[in-house]
C-alpha positions in Angstrom: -11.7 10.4 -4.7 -11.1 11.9 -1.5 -7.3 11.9 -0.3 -7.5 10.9 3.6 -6.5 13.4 5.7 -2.8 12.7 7.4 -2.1 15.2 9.4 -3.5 13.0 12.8 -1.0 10.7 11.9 1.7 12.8 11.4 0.8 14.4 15.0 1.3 10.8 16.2 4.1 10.2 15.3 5.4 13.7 16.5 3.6 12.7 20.0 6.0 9.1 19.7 8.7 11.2 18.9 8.7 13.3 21.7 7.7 10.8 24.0 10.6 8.7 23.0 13.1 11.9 23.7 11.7 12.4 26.9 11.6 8.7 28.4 15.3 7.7 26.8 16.8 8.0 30.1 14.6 6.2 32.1 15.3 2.5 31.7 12.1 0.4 32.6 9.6 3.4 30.7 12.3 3.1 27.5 12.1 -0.4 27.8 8.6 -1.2 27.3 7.8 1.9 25.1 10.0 0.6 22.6 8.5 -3.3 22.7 5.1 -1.9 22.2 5.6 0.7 19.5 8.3 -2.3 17.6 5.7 -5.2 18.5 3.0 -3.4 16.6 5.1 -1.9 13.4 6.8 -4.9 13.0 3.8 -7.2 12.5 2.1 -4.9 10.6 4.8 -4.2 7.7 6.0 -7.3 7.4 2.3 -9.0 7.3 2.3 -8.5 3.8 5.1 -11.2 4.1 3.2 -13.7 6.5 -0.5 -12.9 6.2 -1.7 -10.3 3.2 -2.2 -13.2 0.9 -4.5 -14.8 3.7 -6.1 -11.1 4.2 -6.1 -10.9 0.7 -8.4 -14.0 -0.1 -10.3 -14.2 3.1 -11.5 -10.8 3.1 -14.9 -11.4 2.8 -14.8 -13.6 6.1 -15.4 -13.0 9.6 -11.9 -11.3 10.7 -12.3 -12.8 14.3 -11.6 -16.4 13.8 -8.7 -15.4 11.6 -7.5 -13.3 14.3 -8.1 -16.3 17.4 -6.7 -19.2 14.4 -3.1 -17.1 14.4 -3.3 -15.5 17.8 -3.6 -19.3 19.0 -0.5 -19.8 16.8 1.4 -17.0 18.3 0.7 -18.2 21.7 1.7 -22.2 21.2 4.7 -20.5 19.5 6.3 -17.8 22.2 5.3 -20.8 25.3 7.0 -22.8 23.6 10.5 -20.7 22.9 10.2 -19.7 26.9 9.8 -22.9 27.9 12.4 -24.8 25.7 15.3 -21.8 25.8 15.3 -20.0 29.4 13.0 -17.8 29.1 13.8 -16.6 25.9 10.7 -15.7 23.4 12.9 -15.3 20.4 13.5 -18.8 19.6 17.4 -18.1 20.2 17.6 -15.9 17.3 19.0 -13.1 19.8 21.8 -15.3 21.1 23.7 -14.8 17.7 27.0 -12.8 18.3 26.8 -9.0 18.2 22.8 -9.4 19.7 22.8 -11.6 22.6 23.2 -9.0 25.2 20.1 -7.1 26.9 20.6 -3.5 26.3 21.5 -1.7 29.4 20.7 1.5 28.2 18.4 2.8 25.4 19.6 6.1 22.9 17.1 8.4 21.3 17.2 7.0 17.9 16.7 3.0 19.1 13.6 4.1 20.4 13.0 6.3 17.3 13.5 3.2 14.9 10.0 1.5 15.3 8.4 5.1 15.1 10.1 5.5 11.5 8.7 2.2 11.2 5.1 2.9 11.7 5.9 5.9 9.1 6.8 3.5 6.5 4.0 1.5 7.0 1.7 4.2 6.5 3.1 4.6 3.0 3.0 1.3 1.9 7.2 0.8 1.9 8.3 -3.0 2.4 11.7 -2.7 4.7 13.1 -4.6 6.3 12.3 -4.9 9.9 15.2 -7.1 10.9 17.8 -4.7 9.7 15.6 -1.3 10.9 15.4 -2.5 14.8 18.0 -5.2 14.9 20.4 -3.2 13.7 20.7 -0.4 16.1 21.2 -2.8 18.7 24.0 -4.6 17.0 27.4 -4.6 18.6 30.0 -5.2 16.0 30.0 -4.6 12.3 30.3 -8.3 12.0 27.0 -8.9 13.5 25.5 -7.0 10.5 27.6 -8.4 8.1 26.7 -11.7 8.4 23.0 -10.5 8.8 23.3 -9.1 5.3 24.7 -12.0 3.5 22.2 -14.4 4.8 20.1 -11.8 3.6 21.2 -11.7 0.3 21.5 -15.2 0.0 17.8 -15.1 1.0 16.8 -13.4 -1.9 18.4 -14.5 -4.7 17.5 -18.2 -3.6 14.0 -17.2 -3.5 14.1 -15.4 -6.6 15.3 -18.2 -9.0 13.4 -20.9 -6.9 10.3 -18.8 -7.3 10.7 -18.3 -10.9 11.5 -21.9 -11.8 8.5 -22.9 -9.7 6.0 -20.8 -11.6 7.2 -21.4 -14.9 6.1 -24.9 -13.9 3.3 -23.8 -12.0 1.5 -22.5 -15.0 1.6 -25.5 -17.5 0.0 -27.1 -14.0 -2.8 -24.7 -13.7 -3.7 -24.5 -17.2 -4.4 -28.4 -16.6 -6.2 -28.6 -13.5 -8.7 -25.7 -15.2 -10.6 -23.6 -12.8 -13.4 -25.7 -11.5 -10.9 -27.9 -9.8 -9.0 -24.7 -8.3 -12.2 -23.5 -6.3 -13.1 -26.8 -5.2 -13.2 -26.0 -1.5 -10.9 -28.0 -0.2 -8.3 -25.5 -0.8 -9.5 -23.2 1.9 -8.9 -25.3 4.7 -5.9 -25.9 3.2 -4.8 -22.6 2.8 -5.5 -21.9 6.7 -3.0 -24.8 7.5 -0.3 -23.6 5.2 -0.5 -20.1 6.5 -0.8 -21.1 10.0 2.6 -22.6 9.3 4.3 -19.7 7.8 3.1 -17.8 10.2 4.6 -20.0 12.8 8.1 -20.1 10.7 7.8 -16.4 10.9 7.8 -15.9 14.5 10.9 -18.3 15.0 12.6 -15.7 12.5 11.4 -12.2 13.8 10.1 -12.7 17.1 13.8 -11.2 17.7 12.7 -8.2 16.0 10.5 -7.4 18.8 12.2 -9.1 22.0 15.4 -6.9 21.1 14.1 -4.2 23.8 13.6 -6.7 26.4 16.0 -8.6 28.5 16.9 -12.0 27.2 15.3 -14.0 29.7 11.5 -13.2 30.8 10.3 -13.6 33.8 6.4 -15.1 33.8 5.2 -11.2 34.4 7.1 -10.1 31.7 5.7 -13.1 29.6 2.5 -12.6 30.1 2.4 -9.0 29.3 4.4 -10.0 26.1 1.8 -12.4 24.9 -1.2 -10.1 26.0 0.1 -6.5 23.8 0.6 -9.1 20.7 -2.7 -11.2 21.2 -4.2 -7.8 21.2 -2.3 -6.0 18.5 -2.6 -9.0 16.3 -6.7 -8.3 16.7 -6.4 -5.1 15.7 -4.2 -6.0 12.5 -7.2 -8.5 11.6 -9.8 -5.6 12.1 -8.3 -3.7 10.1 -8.1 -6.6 7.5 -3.9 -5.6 7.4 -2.5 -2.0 7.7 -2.0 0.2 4.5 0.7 -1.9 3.1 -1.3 -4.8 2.2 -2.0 -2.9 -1.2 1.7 -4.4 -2.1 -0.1 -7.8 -1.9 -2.9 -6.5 -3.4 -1.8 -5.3 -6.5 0.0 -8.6 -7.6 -1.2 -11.2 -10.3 -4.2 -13.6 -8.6 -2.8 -13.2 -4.7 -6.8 -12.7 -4.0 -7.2 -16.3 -5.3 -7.1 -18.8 -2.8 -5.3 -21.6 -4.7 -2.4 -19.1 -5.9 -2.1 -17.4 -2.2 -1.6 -21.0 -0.7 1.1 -22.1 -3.2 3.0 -18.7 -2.6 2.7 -19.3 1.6 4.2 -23.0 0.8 7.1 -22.6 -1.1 7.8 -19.2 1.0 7.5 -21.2 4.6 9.9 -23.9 2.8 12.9 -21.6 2.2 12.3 -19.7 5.7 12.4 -23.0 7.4 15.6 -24.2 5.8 17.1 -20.8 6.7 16.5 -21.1 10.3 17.9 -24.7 10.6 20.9 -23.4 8.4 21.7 -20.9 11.6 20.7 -19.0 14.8 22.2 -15.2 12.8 18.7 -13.8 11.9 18.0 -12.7 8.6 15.9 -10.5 6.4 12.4 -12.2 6.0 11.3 -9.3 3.5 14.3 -9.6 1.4 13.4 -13.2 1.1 9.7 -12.4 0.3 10.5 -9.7 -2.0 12.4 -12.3 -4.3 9.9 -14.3 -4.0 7.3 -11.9 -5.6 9.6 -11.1 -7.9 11.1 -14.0 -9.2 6.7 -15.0 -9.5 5.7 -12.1 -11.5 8.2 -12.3 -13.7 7.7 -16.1 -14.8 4.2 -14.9 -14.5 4.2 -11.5 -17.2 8.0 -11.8 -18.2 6.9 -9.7 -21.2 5.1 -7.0 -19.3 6.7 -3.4 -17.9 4.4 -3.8 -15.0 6.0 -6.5 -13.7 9.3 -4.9 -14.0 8.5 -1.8 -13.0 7.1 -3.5 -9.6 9.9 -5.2 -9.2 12.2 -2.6 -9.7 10.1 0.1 -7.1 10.0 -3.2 -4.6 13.7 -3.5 -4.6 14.2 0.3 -4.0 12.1 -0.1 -1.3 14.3 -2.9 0.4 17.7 -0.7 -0.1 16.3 2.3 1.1 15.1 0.7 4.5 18.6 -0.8 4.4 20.3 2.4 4.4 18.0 3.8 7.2 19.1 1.0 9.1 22.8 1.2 8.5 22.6 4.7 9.4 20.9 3.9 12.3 23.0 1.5 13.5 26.0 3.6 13.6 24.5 7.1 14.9 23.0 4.5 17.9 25.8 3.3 18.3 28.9 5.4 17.7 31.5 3.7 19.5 30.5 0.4 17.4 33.9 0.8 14.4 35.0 -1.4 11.5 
């Protein structure tokens, strides 16, 4: 098989690159260039998170009424935020100490950090997106402290929840049989479970996006918000998810609908206790990641596969992580222990 041919995208990215160098200085152009390059990368690695099980198992449907289903979602959600919190779209998860002031000014490498982003897409790495954008607009240490534990704690609750759950899950399965798991009541089913993670996941990392962007949006600024997503988001469905969705792809029965919908359940569960627990946002993919992992291995706890996923996943999520610390700092410099 024929590799594709990179080298357009790698042209891209140069062309981002040095538009991003050229515009730092210039507040408004800086502003908006780095919304629209982070509201696209953002979505698109961490729909593997939110919607590749749903692209997964719907593939063979019609992508627009996927696309208007969560666009509608997306809309009902970011109203909602402006209307209930000032004018803020990101459900107050940007009014958390160390992130709740508007950046004044924008440096090379903030605008750079959705770029790198896009790259990492491309190649089908999981990072974090909370930690690669957030981060470089952090103003204390503390700020990303606390942004790492809950983090952390994200993971290694959805880990041992996830295992538990499957262990159990199986000896369930194996008695419902598979006529009663493609009985198609599980398809609408699945819609309303993923409409609701995908709701959870916009309280969480709407703030991913809304970092470039003054804390209070004015109905111009709004409307432009809603329109780039709305669009972007049809795009994402076109292409039935960006090259990343192969990490949904390649684990145990995420094509089925019956095992996508549990998965978007328990997932939406623990991302809606974390955003009651507190307004400091969090890693979603850390919390994702655990929960694949803690799934494939009650799933194949004999097999090398599963640990050799889990393994390559986690390497993933540190190496984002120490892009984003890194990051942080050389954005940042005057930001000290």
């Amino acid at each position: 098989m024929r590799k594709p041919n990179l080298s357009p995208f790698f042209l891209t990215l140069a062309f981002l690159l040095g538009v991003a160098f050229l515009i730092r200085d210039n507040y408004l152009l800086a502003m908006w260039f780095g919304f629209a390059i982070a509201g696209y990368s953002a979505i698109a690695n961490d729909s593997i998170q939110t919607l590749g099980a749903f692209l997964s198992s719907n593939s063979k449907k019609t992508w627009i009424w996927q696309w208007l289903f969560m666009g509608g979602i997306f809309l009902i959600s970011t109203i909602w935020s402006w209307e209930n919190y000032n004018g803020d779209v990101s459900h107050q998860r940007l009014l958390a100490k160390g992130f709740d002031r508007a950046p004044q000014s924008f440096t090379f490498l903030q605008l750079a950090a959705p770029i790198l982003l896009l790259a990492l897409t491309r190649f089908r790495i999981p990072v974090s997106t909370t930690f690669l954008l957030l981060s470089c607009f952090a103003t204390t240490p503390a700020a990303i402290g606390s942004m790492t534990t809950k983090s952390v704690m994200g993971y290694v609750i959805a880990f041992g929840l996830s295992f538990l759950i499957w262990n159990v899950a199986q000896r369930i399965a194996q008695r419902i049989g598979e006529a009663n798991a493609q009985n198609p009541i599980w398809v609408p089913i699945q819609w309303c479970a993923t409409g609701l993670l995908w709701s959870v996941w916009l309280m969480q990392d709407m703030a991913n996006v809304a970092v470039f962007l003054p804390r209070s949006l004015s109905s111009d600024e709004l409307i432009f918000f809603i329109v780039f997503i709305f669009s972007g988001l049809g795009v994402l469905f076109y292409k039935r998810g960006e090259a990343i969705q192969k990490v949904v792809e390649e684990k145990s029965n995420l094509d089925r609908v019956t095992s996508a919908t549990f998965l978007v359940i328990v997932y939406a569960i623990i991302l809606w206790v974390f955003k009651i627990h507190s307004k400091i946002p969090m890693s979603t993919t850390w919390v994702f990641i655990g929960l694949l992992a803690g799934r494939e291995l009650a799933l194949h706890s004999k097999e090398k596969k599963a640990k050799k996923m889990i393994r390559r996943d986690l390497a993933a999520v540190f190496i984002g992580f120490a892009f984003s610390i890194f990051l942080a700092f050389m954005s940042n410099p005057s930001m000290t222990f």
